[in-house]
N, C-alpha and C positions, 0 to 999 in steps of 0.2 A: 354797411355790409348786409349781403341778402339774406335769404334764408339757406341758399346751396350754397354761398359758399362758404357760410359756418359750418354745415352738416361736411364740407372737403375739408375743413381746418380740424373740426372733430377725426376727420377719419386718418388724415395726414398723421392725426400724434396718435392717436390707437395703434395704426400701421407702426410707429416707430417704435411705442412700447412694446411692443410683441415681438422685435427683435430679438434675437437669444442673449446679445453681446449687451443691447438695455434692460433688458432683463437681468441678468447677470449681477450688470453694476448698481442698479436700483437694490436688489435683494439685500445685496453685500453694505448698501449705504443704509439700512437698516438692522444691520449686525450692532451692538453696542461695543464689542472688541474684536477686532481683526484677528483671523487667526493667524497664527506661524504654519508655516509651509514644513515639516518635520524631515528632518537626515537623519540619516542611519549611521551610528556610529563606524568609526571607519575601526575594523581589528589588527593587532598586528598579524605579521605574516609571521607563523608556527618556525620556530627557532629564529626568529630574528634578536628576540633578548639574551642575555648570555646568561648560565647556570646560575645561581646564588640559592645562597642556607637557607632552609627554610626556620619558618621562627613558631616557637608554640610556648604557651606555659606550663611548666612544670608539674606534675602530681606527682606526689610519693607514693609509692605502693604501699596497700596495708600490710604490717608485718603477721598481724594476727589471723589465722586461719580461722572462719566460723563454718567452715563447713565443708560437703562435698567430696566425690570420691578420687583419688587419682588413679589413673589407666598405667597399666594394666593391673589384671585384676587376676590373680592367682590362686588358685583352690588349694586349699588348707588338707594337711591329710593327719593322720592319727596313725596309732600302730596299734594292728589287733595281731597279740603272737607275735609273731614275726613277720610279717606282712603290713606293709603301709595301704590303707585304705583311703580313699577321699573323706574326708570330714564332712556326715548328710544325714539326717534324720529321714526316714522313708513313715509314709502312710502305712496304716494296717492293711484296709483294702487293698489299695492300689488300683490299677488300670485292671479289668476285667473285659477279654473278650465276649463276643455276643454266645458264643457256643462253651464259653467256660473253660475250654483246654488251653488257653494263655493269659499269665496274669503278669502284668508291669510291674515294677513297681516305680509307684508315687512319690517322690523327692518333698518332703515338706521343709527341711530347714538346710540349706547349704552355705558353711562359711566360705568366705573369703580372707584373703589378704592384698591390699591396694597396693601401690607405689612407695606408700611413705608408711608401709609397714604395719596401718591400722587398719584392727578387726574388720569386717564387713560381712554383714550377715541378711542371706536373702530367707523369706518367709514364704514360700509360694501356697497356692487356696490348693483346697482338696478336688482332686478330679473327678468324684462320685461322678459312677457310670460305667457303659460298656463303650467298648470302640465297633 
């Protein structure tokens, strides 16, 4: 054999690895595991299964209340005289306008009464200041 026509028998098999398709299959013959080709699970088609129970386990409800208030929440009133008032403790100051000729008054303690008939008592901050 000459020298050209090794340098053709060289280039004949270069030419052929360079194919995309031996390419391909050379790459793949150096994988150590083939892969899987992945499908897509097939779903069924929406009402195709019929109704059935659903199933869940059990919890008991606690019987013991620790806490919280129930809705609604109703204002508590008193009798002063003859007159029912809401039940409120007011601030001394109260709400002061900036000009002094209107004063609020400031709500400091308002009871309630809940759903399940227990006391509820709001505590609101002092509004020091003018409006």
């Amino acid at each position: 054999m000459t020298l050209a026509e090794e340098r053709r028998a060289i280039a004949g098999g270069i030419t052929a690895a360079r194919k995309s398709q031996q390419l391909v299959s050379d790459l793949q013959s150096l994988e150590s595991q083939r892969r899987k080709i992945g499908e897509l699970n097939e779903l069924e088609r929406r009402g195709a299964r019929p109704a059935t129970q659903g199933r869940a386990a059990y919890k008991a409800p606690t019987t013991a209340s620790t806490g919280g208030i129930a809705s609604p929440l109703v204002e508590k009133t008193k009798t002063e005289g003859t007159a029912q008032v809401p039940d409120r403790d007011y601030y001394a100051d109260g709400l002061t306008s900036s000009d002094g000729l209107l004063i609020l008054p400031a709500i400091k303690t308002l009871r309630m009464t809940d759903a399940n008939g227990a006391d509820v008592e709001f505590q609101l901050a002092n509004p020091k200041g003018t409006l």
